[in-house]
N, C-alpha and C positions, 0 to 999 in steps of 0.2 A: 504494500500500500504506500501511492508515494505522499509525502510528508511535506515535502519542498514547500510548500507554501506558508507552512509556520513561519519562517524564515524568510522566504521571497518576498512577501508579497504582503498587504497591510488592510485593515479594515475598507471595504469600497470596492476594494479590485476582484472581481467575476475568481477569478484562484482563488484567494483568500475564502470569500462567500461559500463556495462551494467546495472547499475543504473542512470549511465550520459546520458544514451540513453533516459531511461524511462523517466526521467528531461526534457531532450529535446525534446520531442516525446509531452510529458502534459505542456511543455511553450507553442510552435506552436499552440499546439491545440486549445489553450486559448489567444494568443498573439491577435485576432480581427482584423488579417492581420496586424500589426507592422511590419515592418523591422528591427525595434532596440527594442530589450528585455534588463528589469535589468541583471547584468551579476552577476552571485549569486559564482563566486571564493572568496578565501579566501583576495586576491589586493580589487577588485571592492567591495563587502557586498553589490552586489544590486544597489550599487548607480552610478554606471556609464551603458549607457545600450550601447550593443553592438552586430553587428550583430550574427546572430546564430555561422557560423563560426569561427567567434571571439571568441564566449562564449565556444565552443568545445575547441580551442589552449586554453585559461586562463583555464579551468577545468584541463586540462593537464599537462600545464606549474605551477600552482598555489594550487591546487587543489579546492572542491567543499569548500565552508563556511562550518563546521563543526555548525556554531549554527542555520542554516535555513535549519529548519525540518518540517516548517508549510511553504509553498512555494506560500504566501502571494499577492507576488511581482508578480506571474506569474497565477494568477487567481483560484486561491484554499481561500476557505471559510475557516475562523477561524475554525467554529466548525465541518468540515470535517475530521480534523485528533487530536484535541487537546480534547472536549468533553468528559466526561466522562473517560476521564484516571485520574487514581488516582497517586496521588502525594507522590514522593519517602521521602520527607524528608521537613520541614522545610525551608532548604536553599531553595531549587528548588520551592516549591511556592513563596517565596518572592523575586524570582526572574522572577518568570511567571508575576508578579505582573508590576513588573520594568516594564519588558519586554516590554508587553501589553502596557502600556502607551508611551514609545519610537516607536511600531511599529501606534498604533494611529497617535500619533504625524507625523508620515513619512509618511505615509498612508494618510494624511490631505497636506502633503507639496506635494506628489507626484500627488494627483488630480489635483491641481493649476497649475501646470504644463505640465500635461498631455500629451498635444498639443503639447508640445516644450520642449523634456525632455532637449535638448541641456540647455535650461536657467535650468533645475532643477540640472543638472553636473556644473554651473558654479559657 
């Protein structure tokens, strides 16, 4: 699935638009009936969740998180889009590396809370 657009391309522009559709078309589908999904703009990074609507205005108003390319938060498997890509440089793996262990870390804090993301926003 390609991604480029996070990146490319900014609230207005036809990519962009129809990249936020595809986002939101693969959170619902994965959401396990939620009402309140992470809201993955560049304000929220995931950690405040908000209904879809919401999430469409903050993609708009805000744009998408430019570093959530593996869309973790909304039911996608690590090694569904990261696997086997080879690695541009040096910096960029010892920052996969960081990475990894920050999204662990969150990923551990956001099960406990699950139930009741309101206490994981507070």
């Amino acid at each position: 699935m390609d991604r480029s657009w996070i990146r490319n391309s900014k609230p207005g522009d036809r990519e962009y638009d129809a990249g936020v559709r595809q986002f939101i078309n693969f959170a619902v589908k994965n959401s396990e009936g939620r009402e309140k999904l992470p809201c993955p703009c560049h304000k929220c990074h995931n950690l405040l969740h908000k209904r879809v609507d919401e999430i469409l205005n903050h993609l708009t108003k805000f744009a998408f998180d430019n570093t959530y390319t593996c869309w973790i938060w909304h039911g996608e498997k690590m090694d569904e889009t990261h696997v086997g890509k080879p690695k541009n440089s040096v910096f960029e793996e010892e920052n996969v590396v960081e990475g990894d262990n920050l999204e662990d870390m969150l990923c551990v804090a956001q099960d406990e809370f699950n139930d009741d993301p309101s206490k994981f926003e507070e």
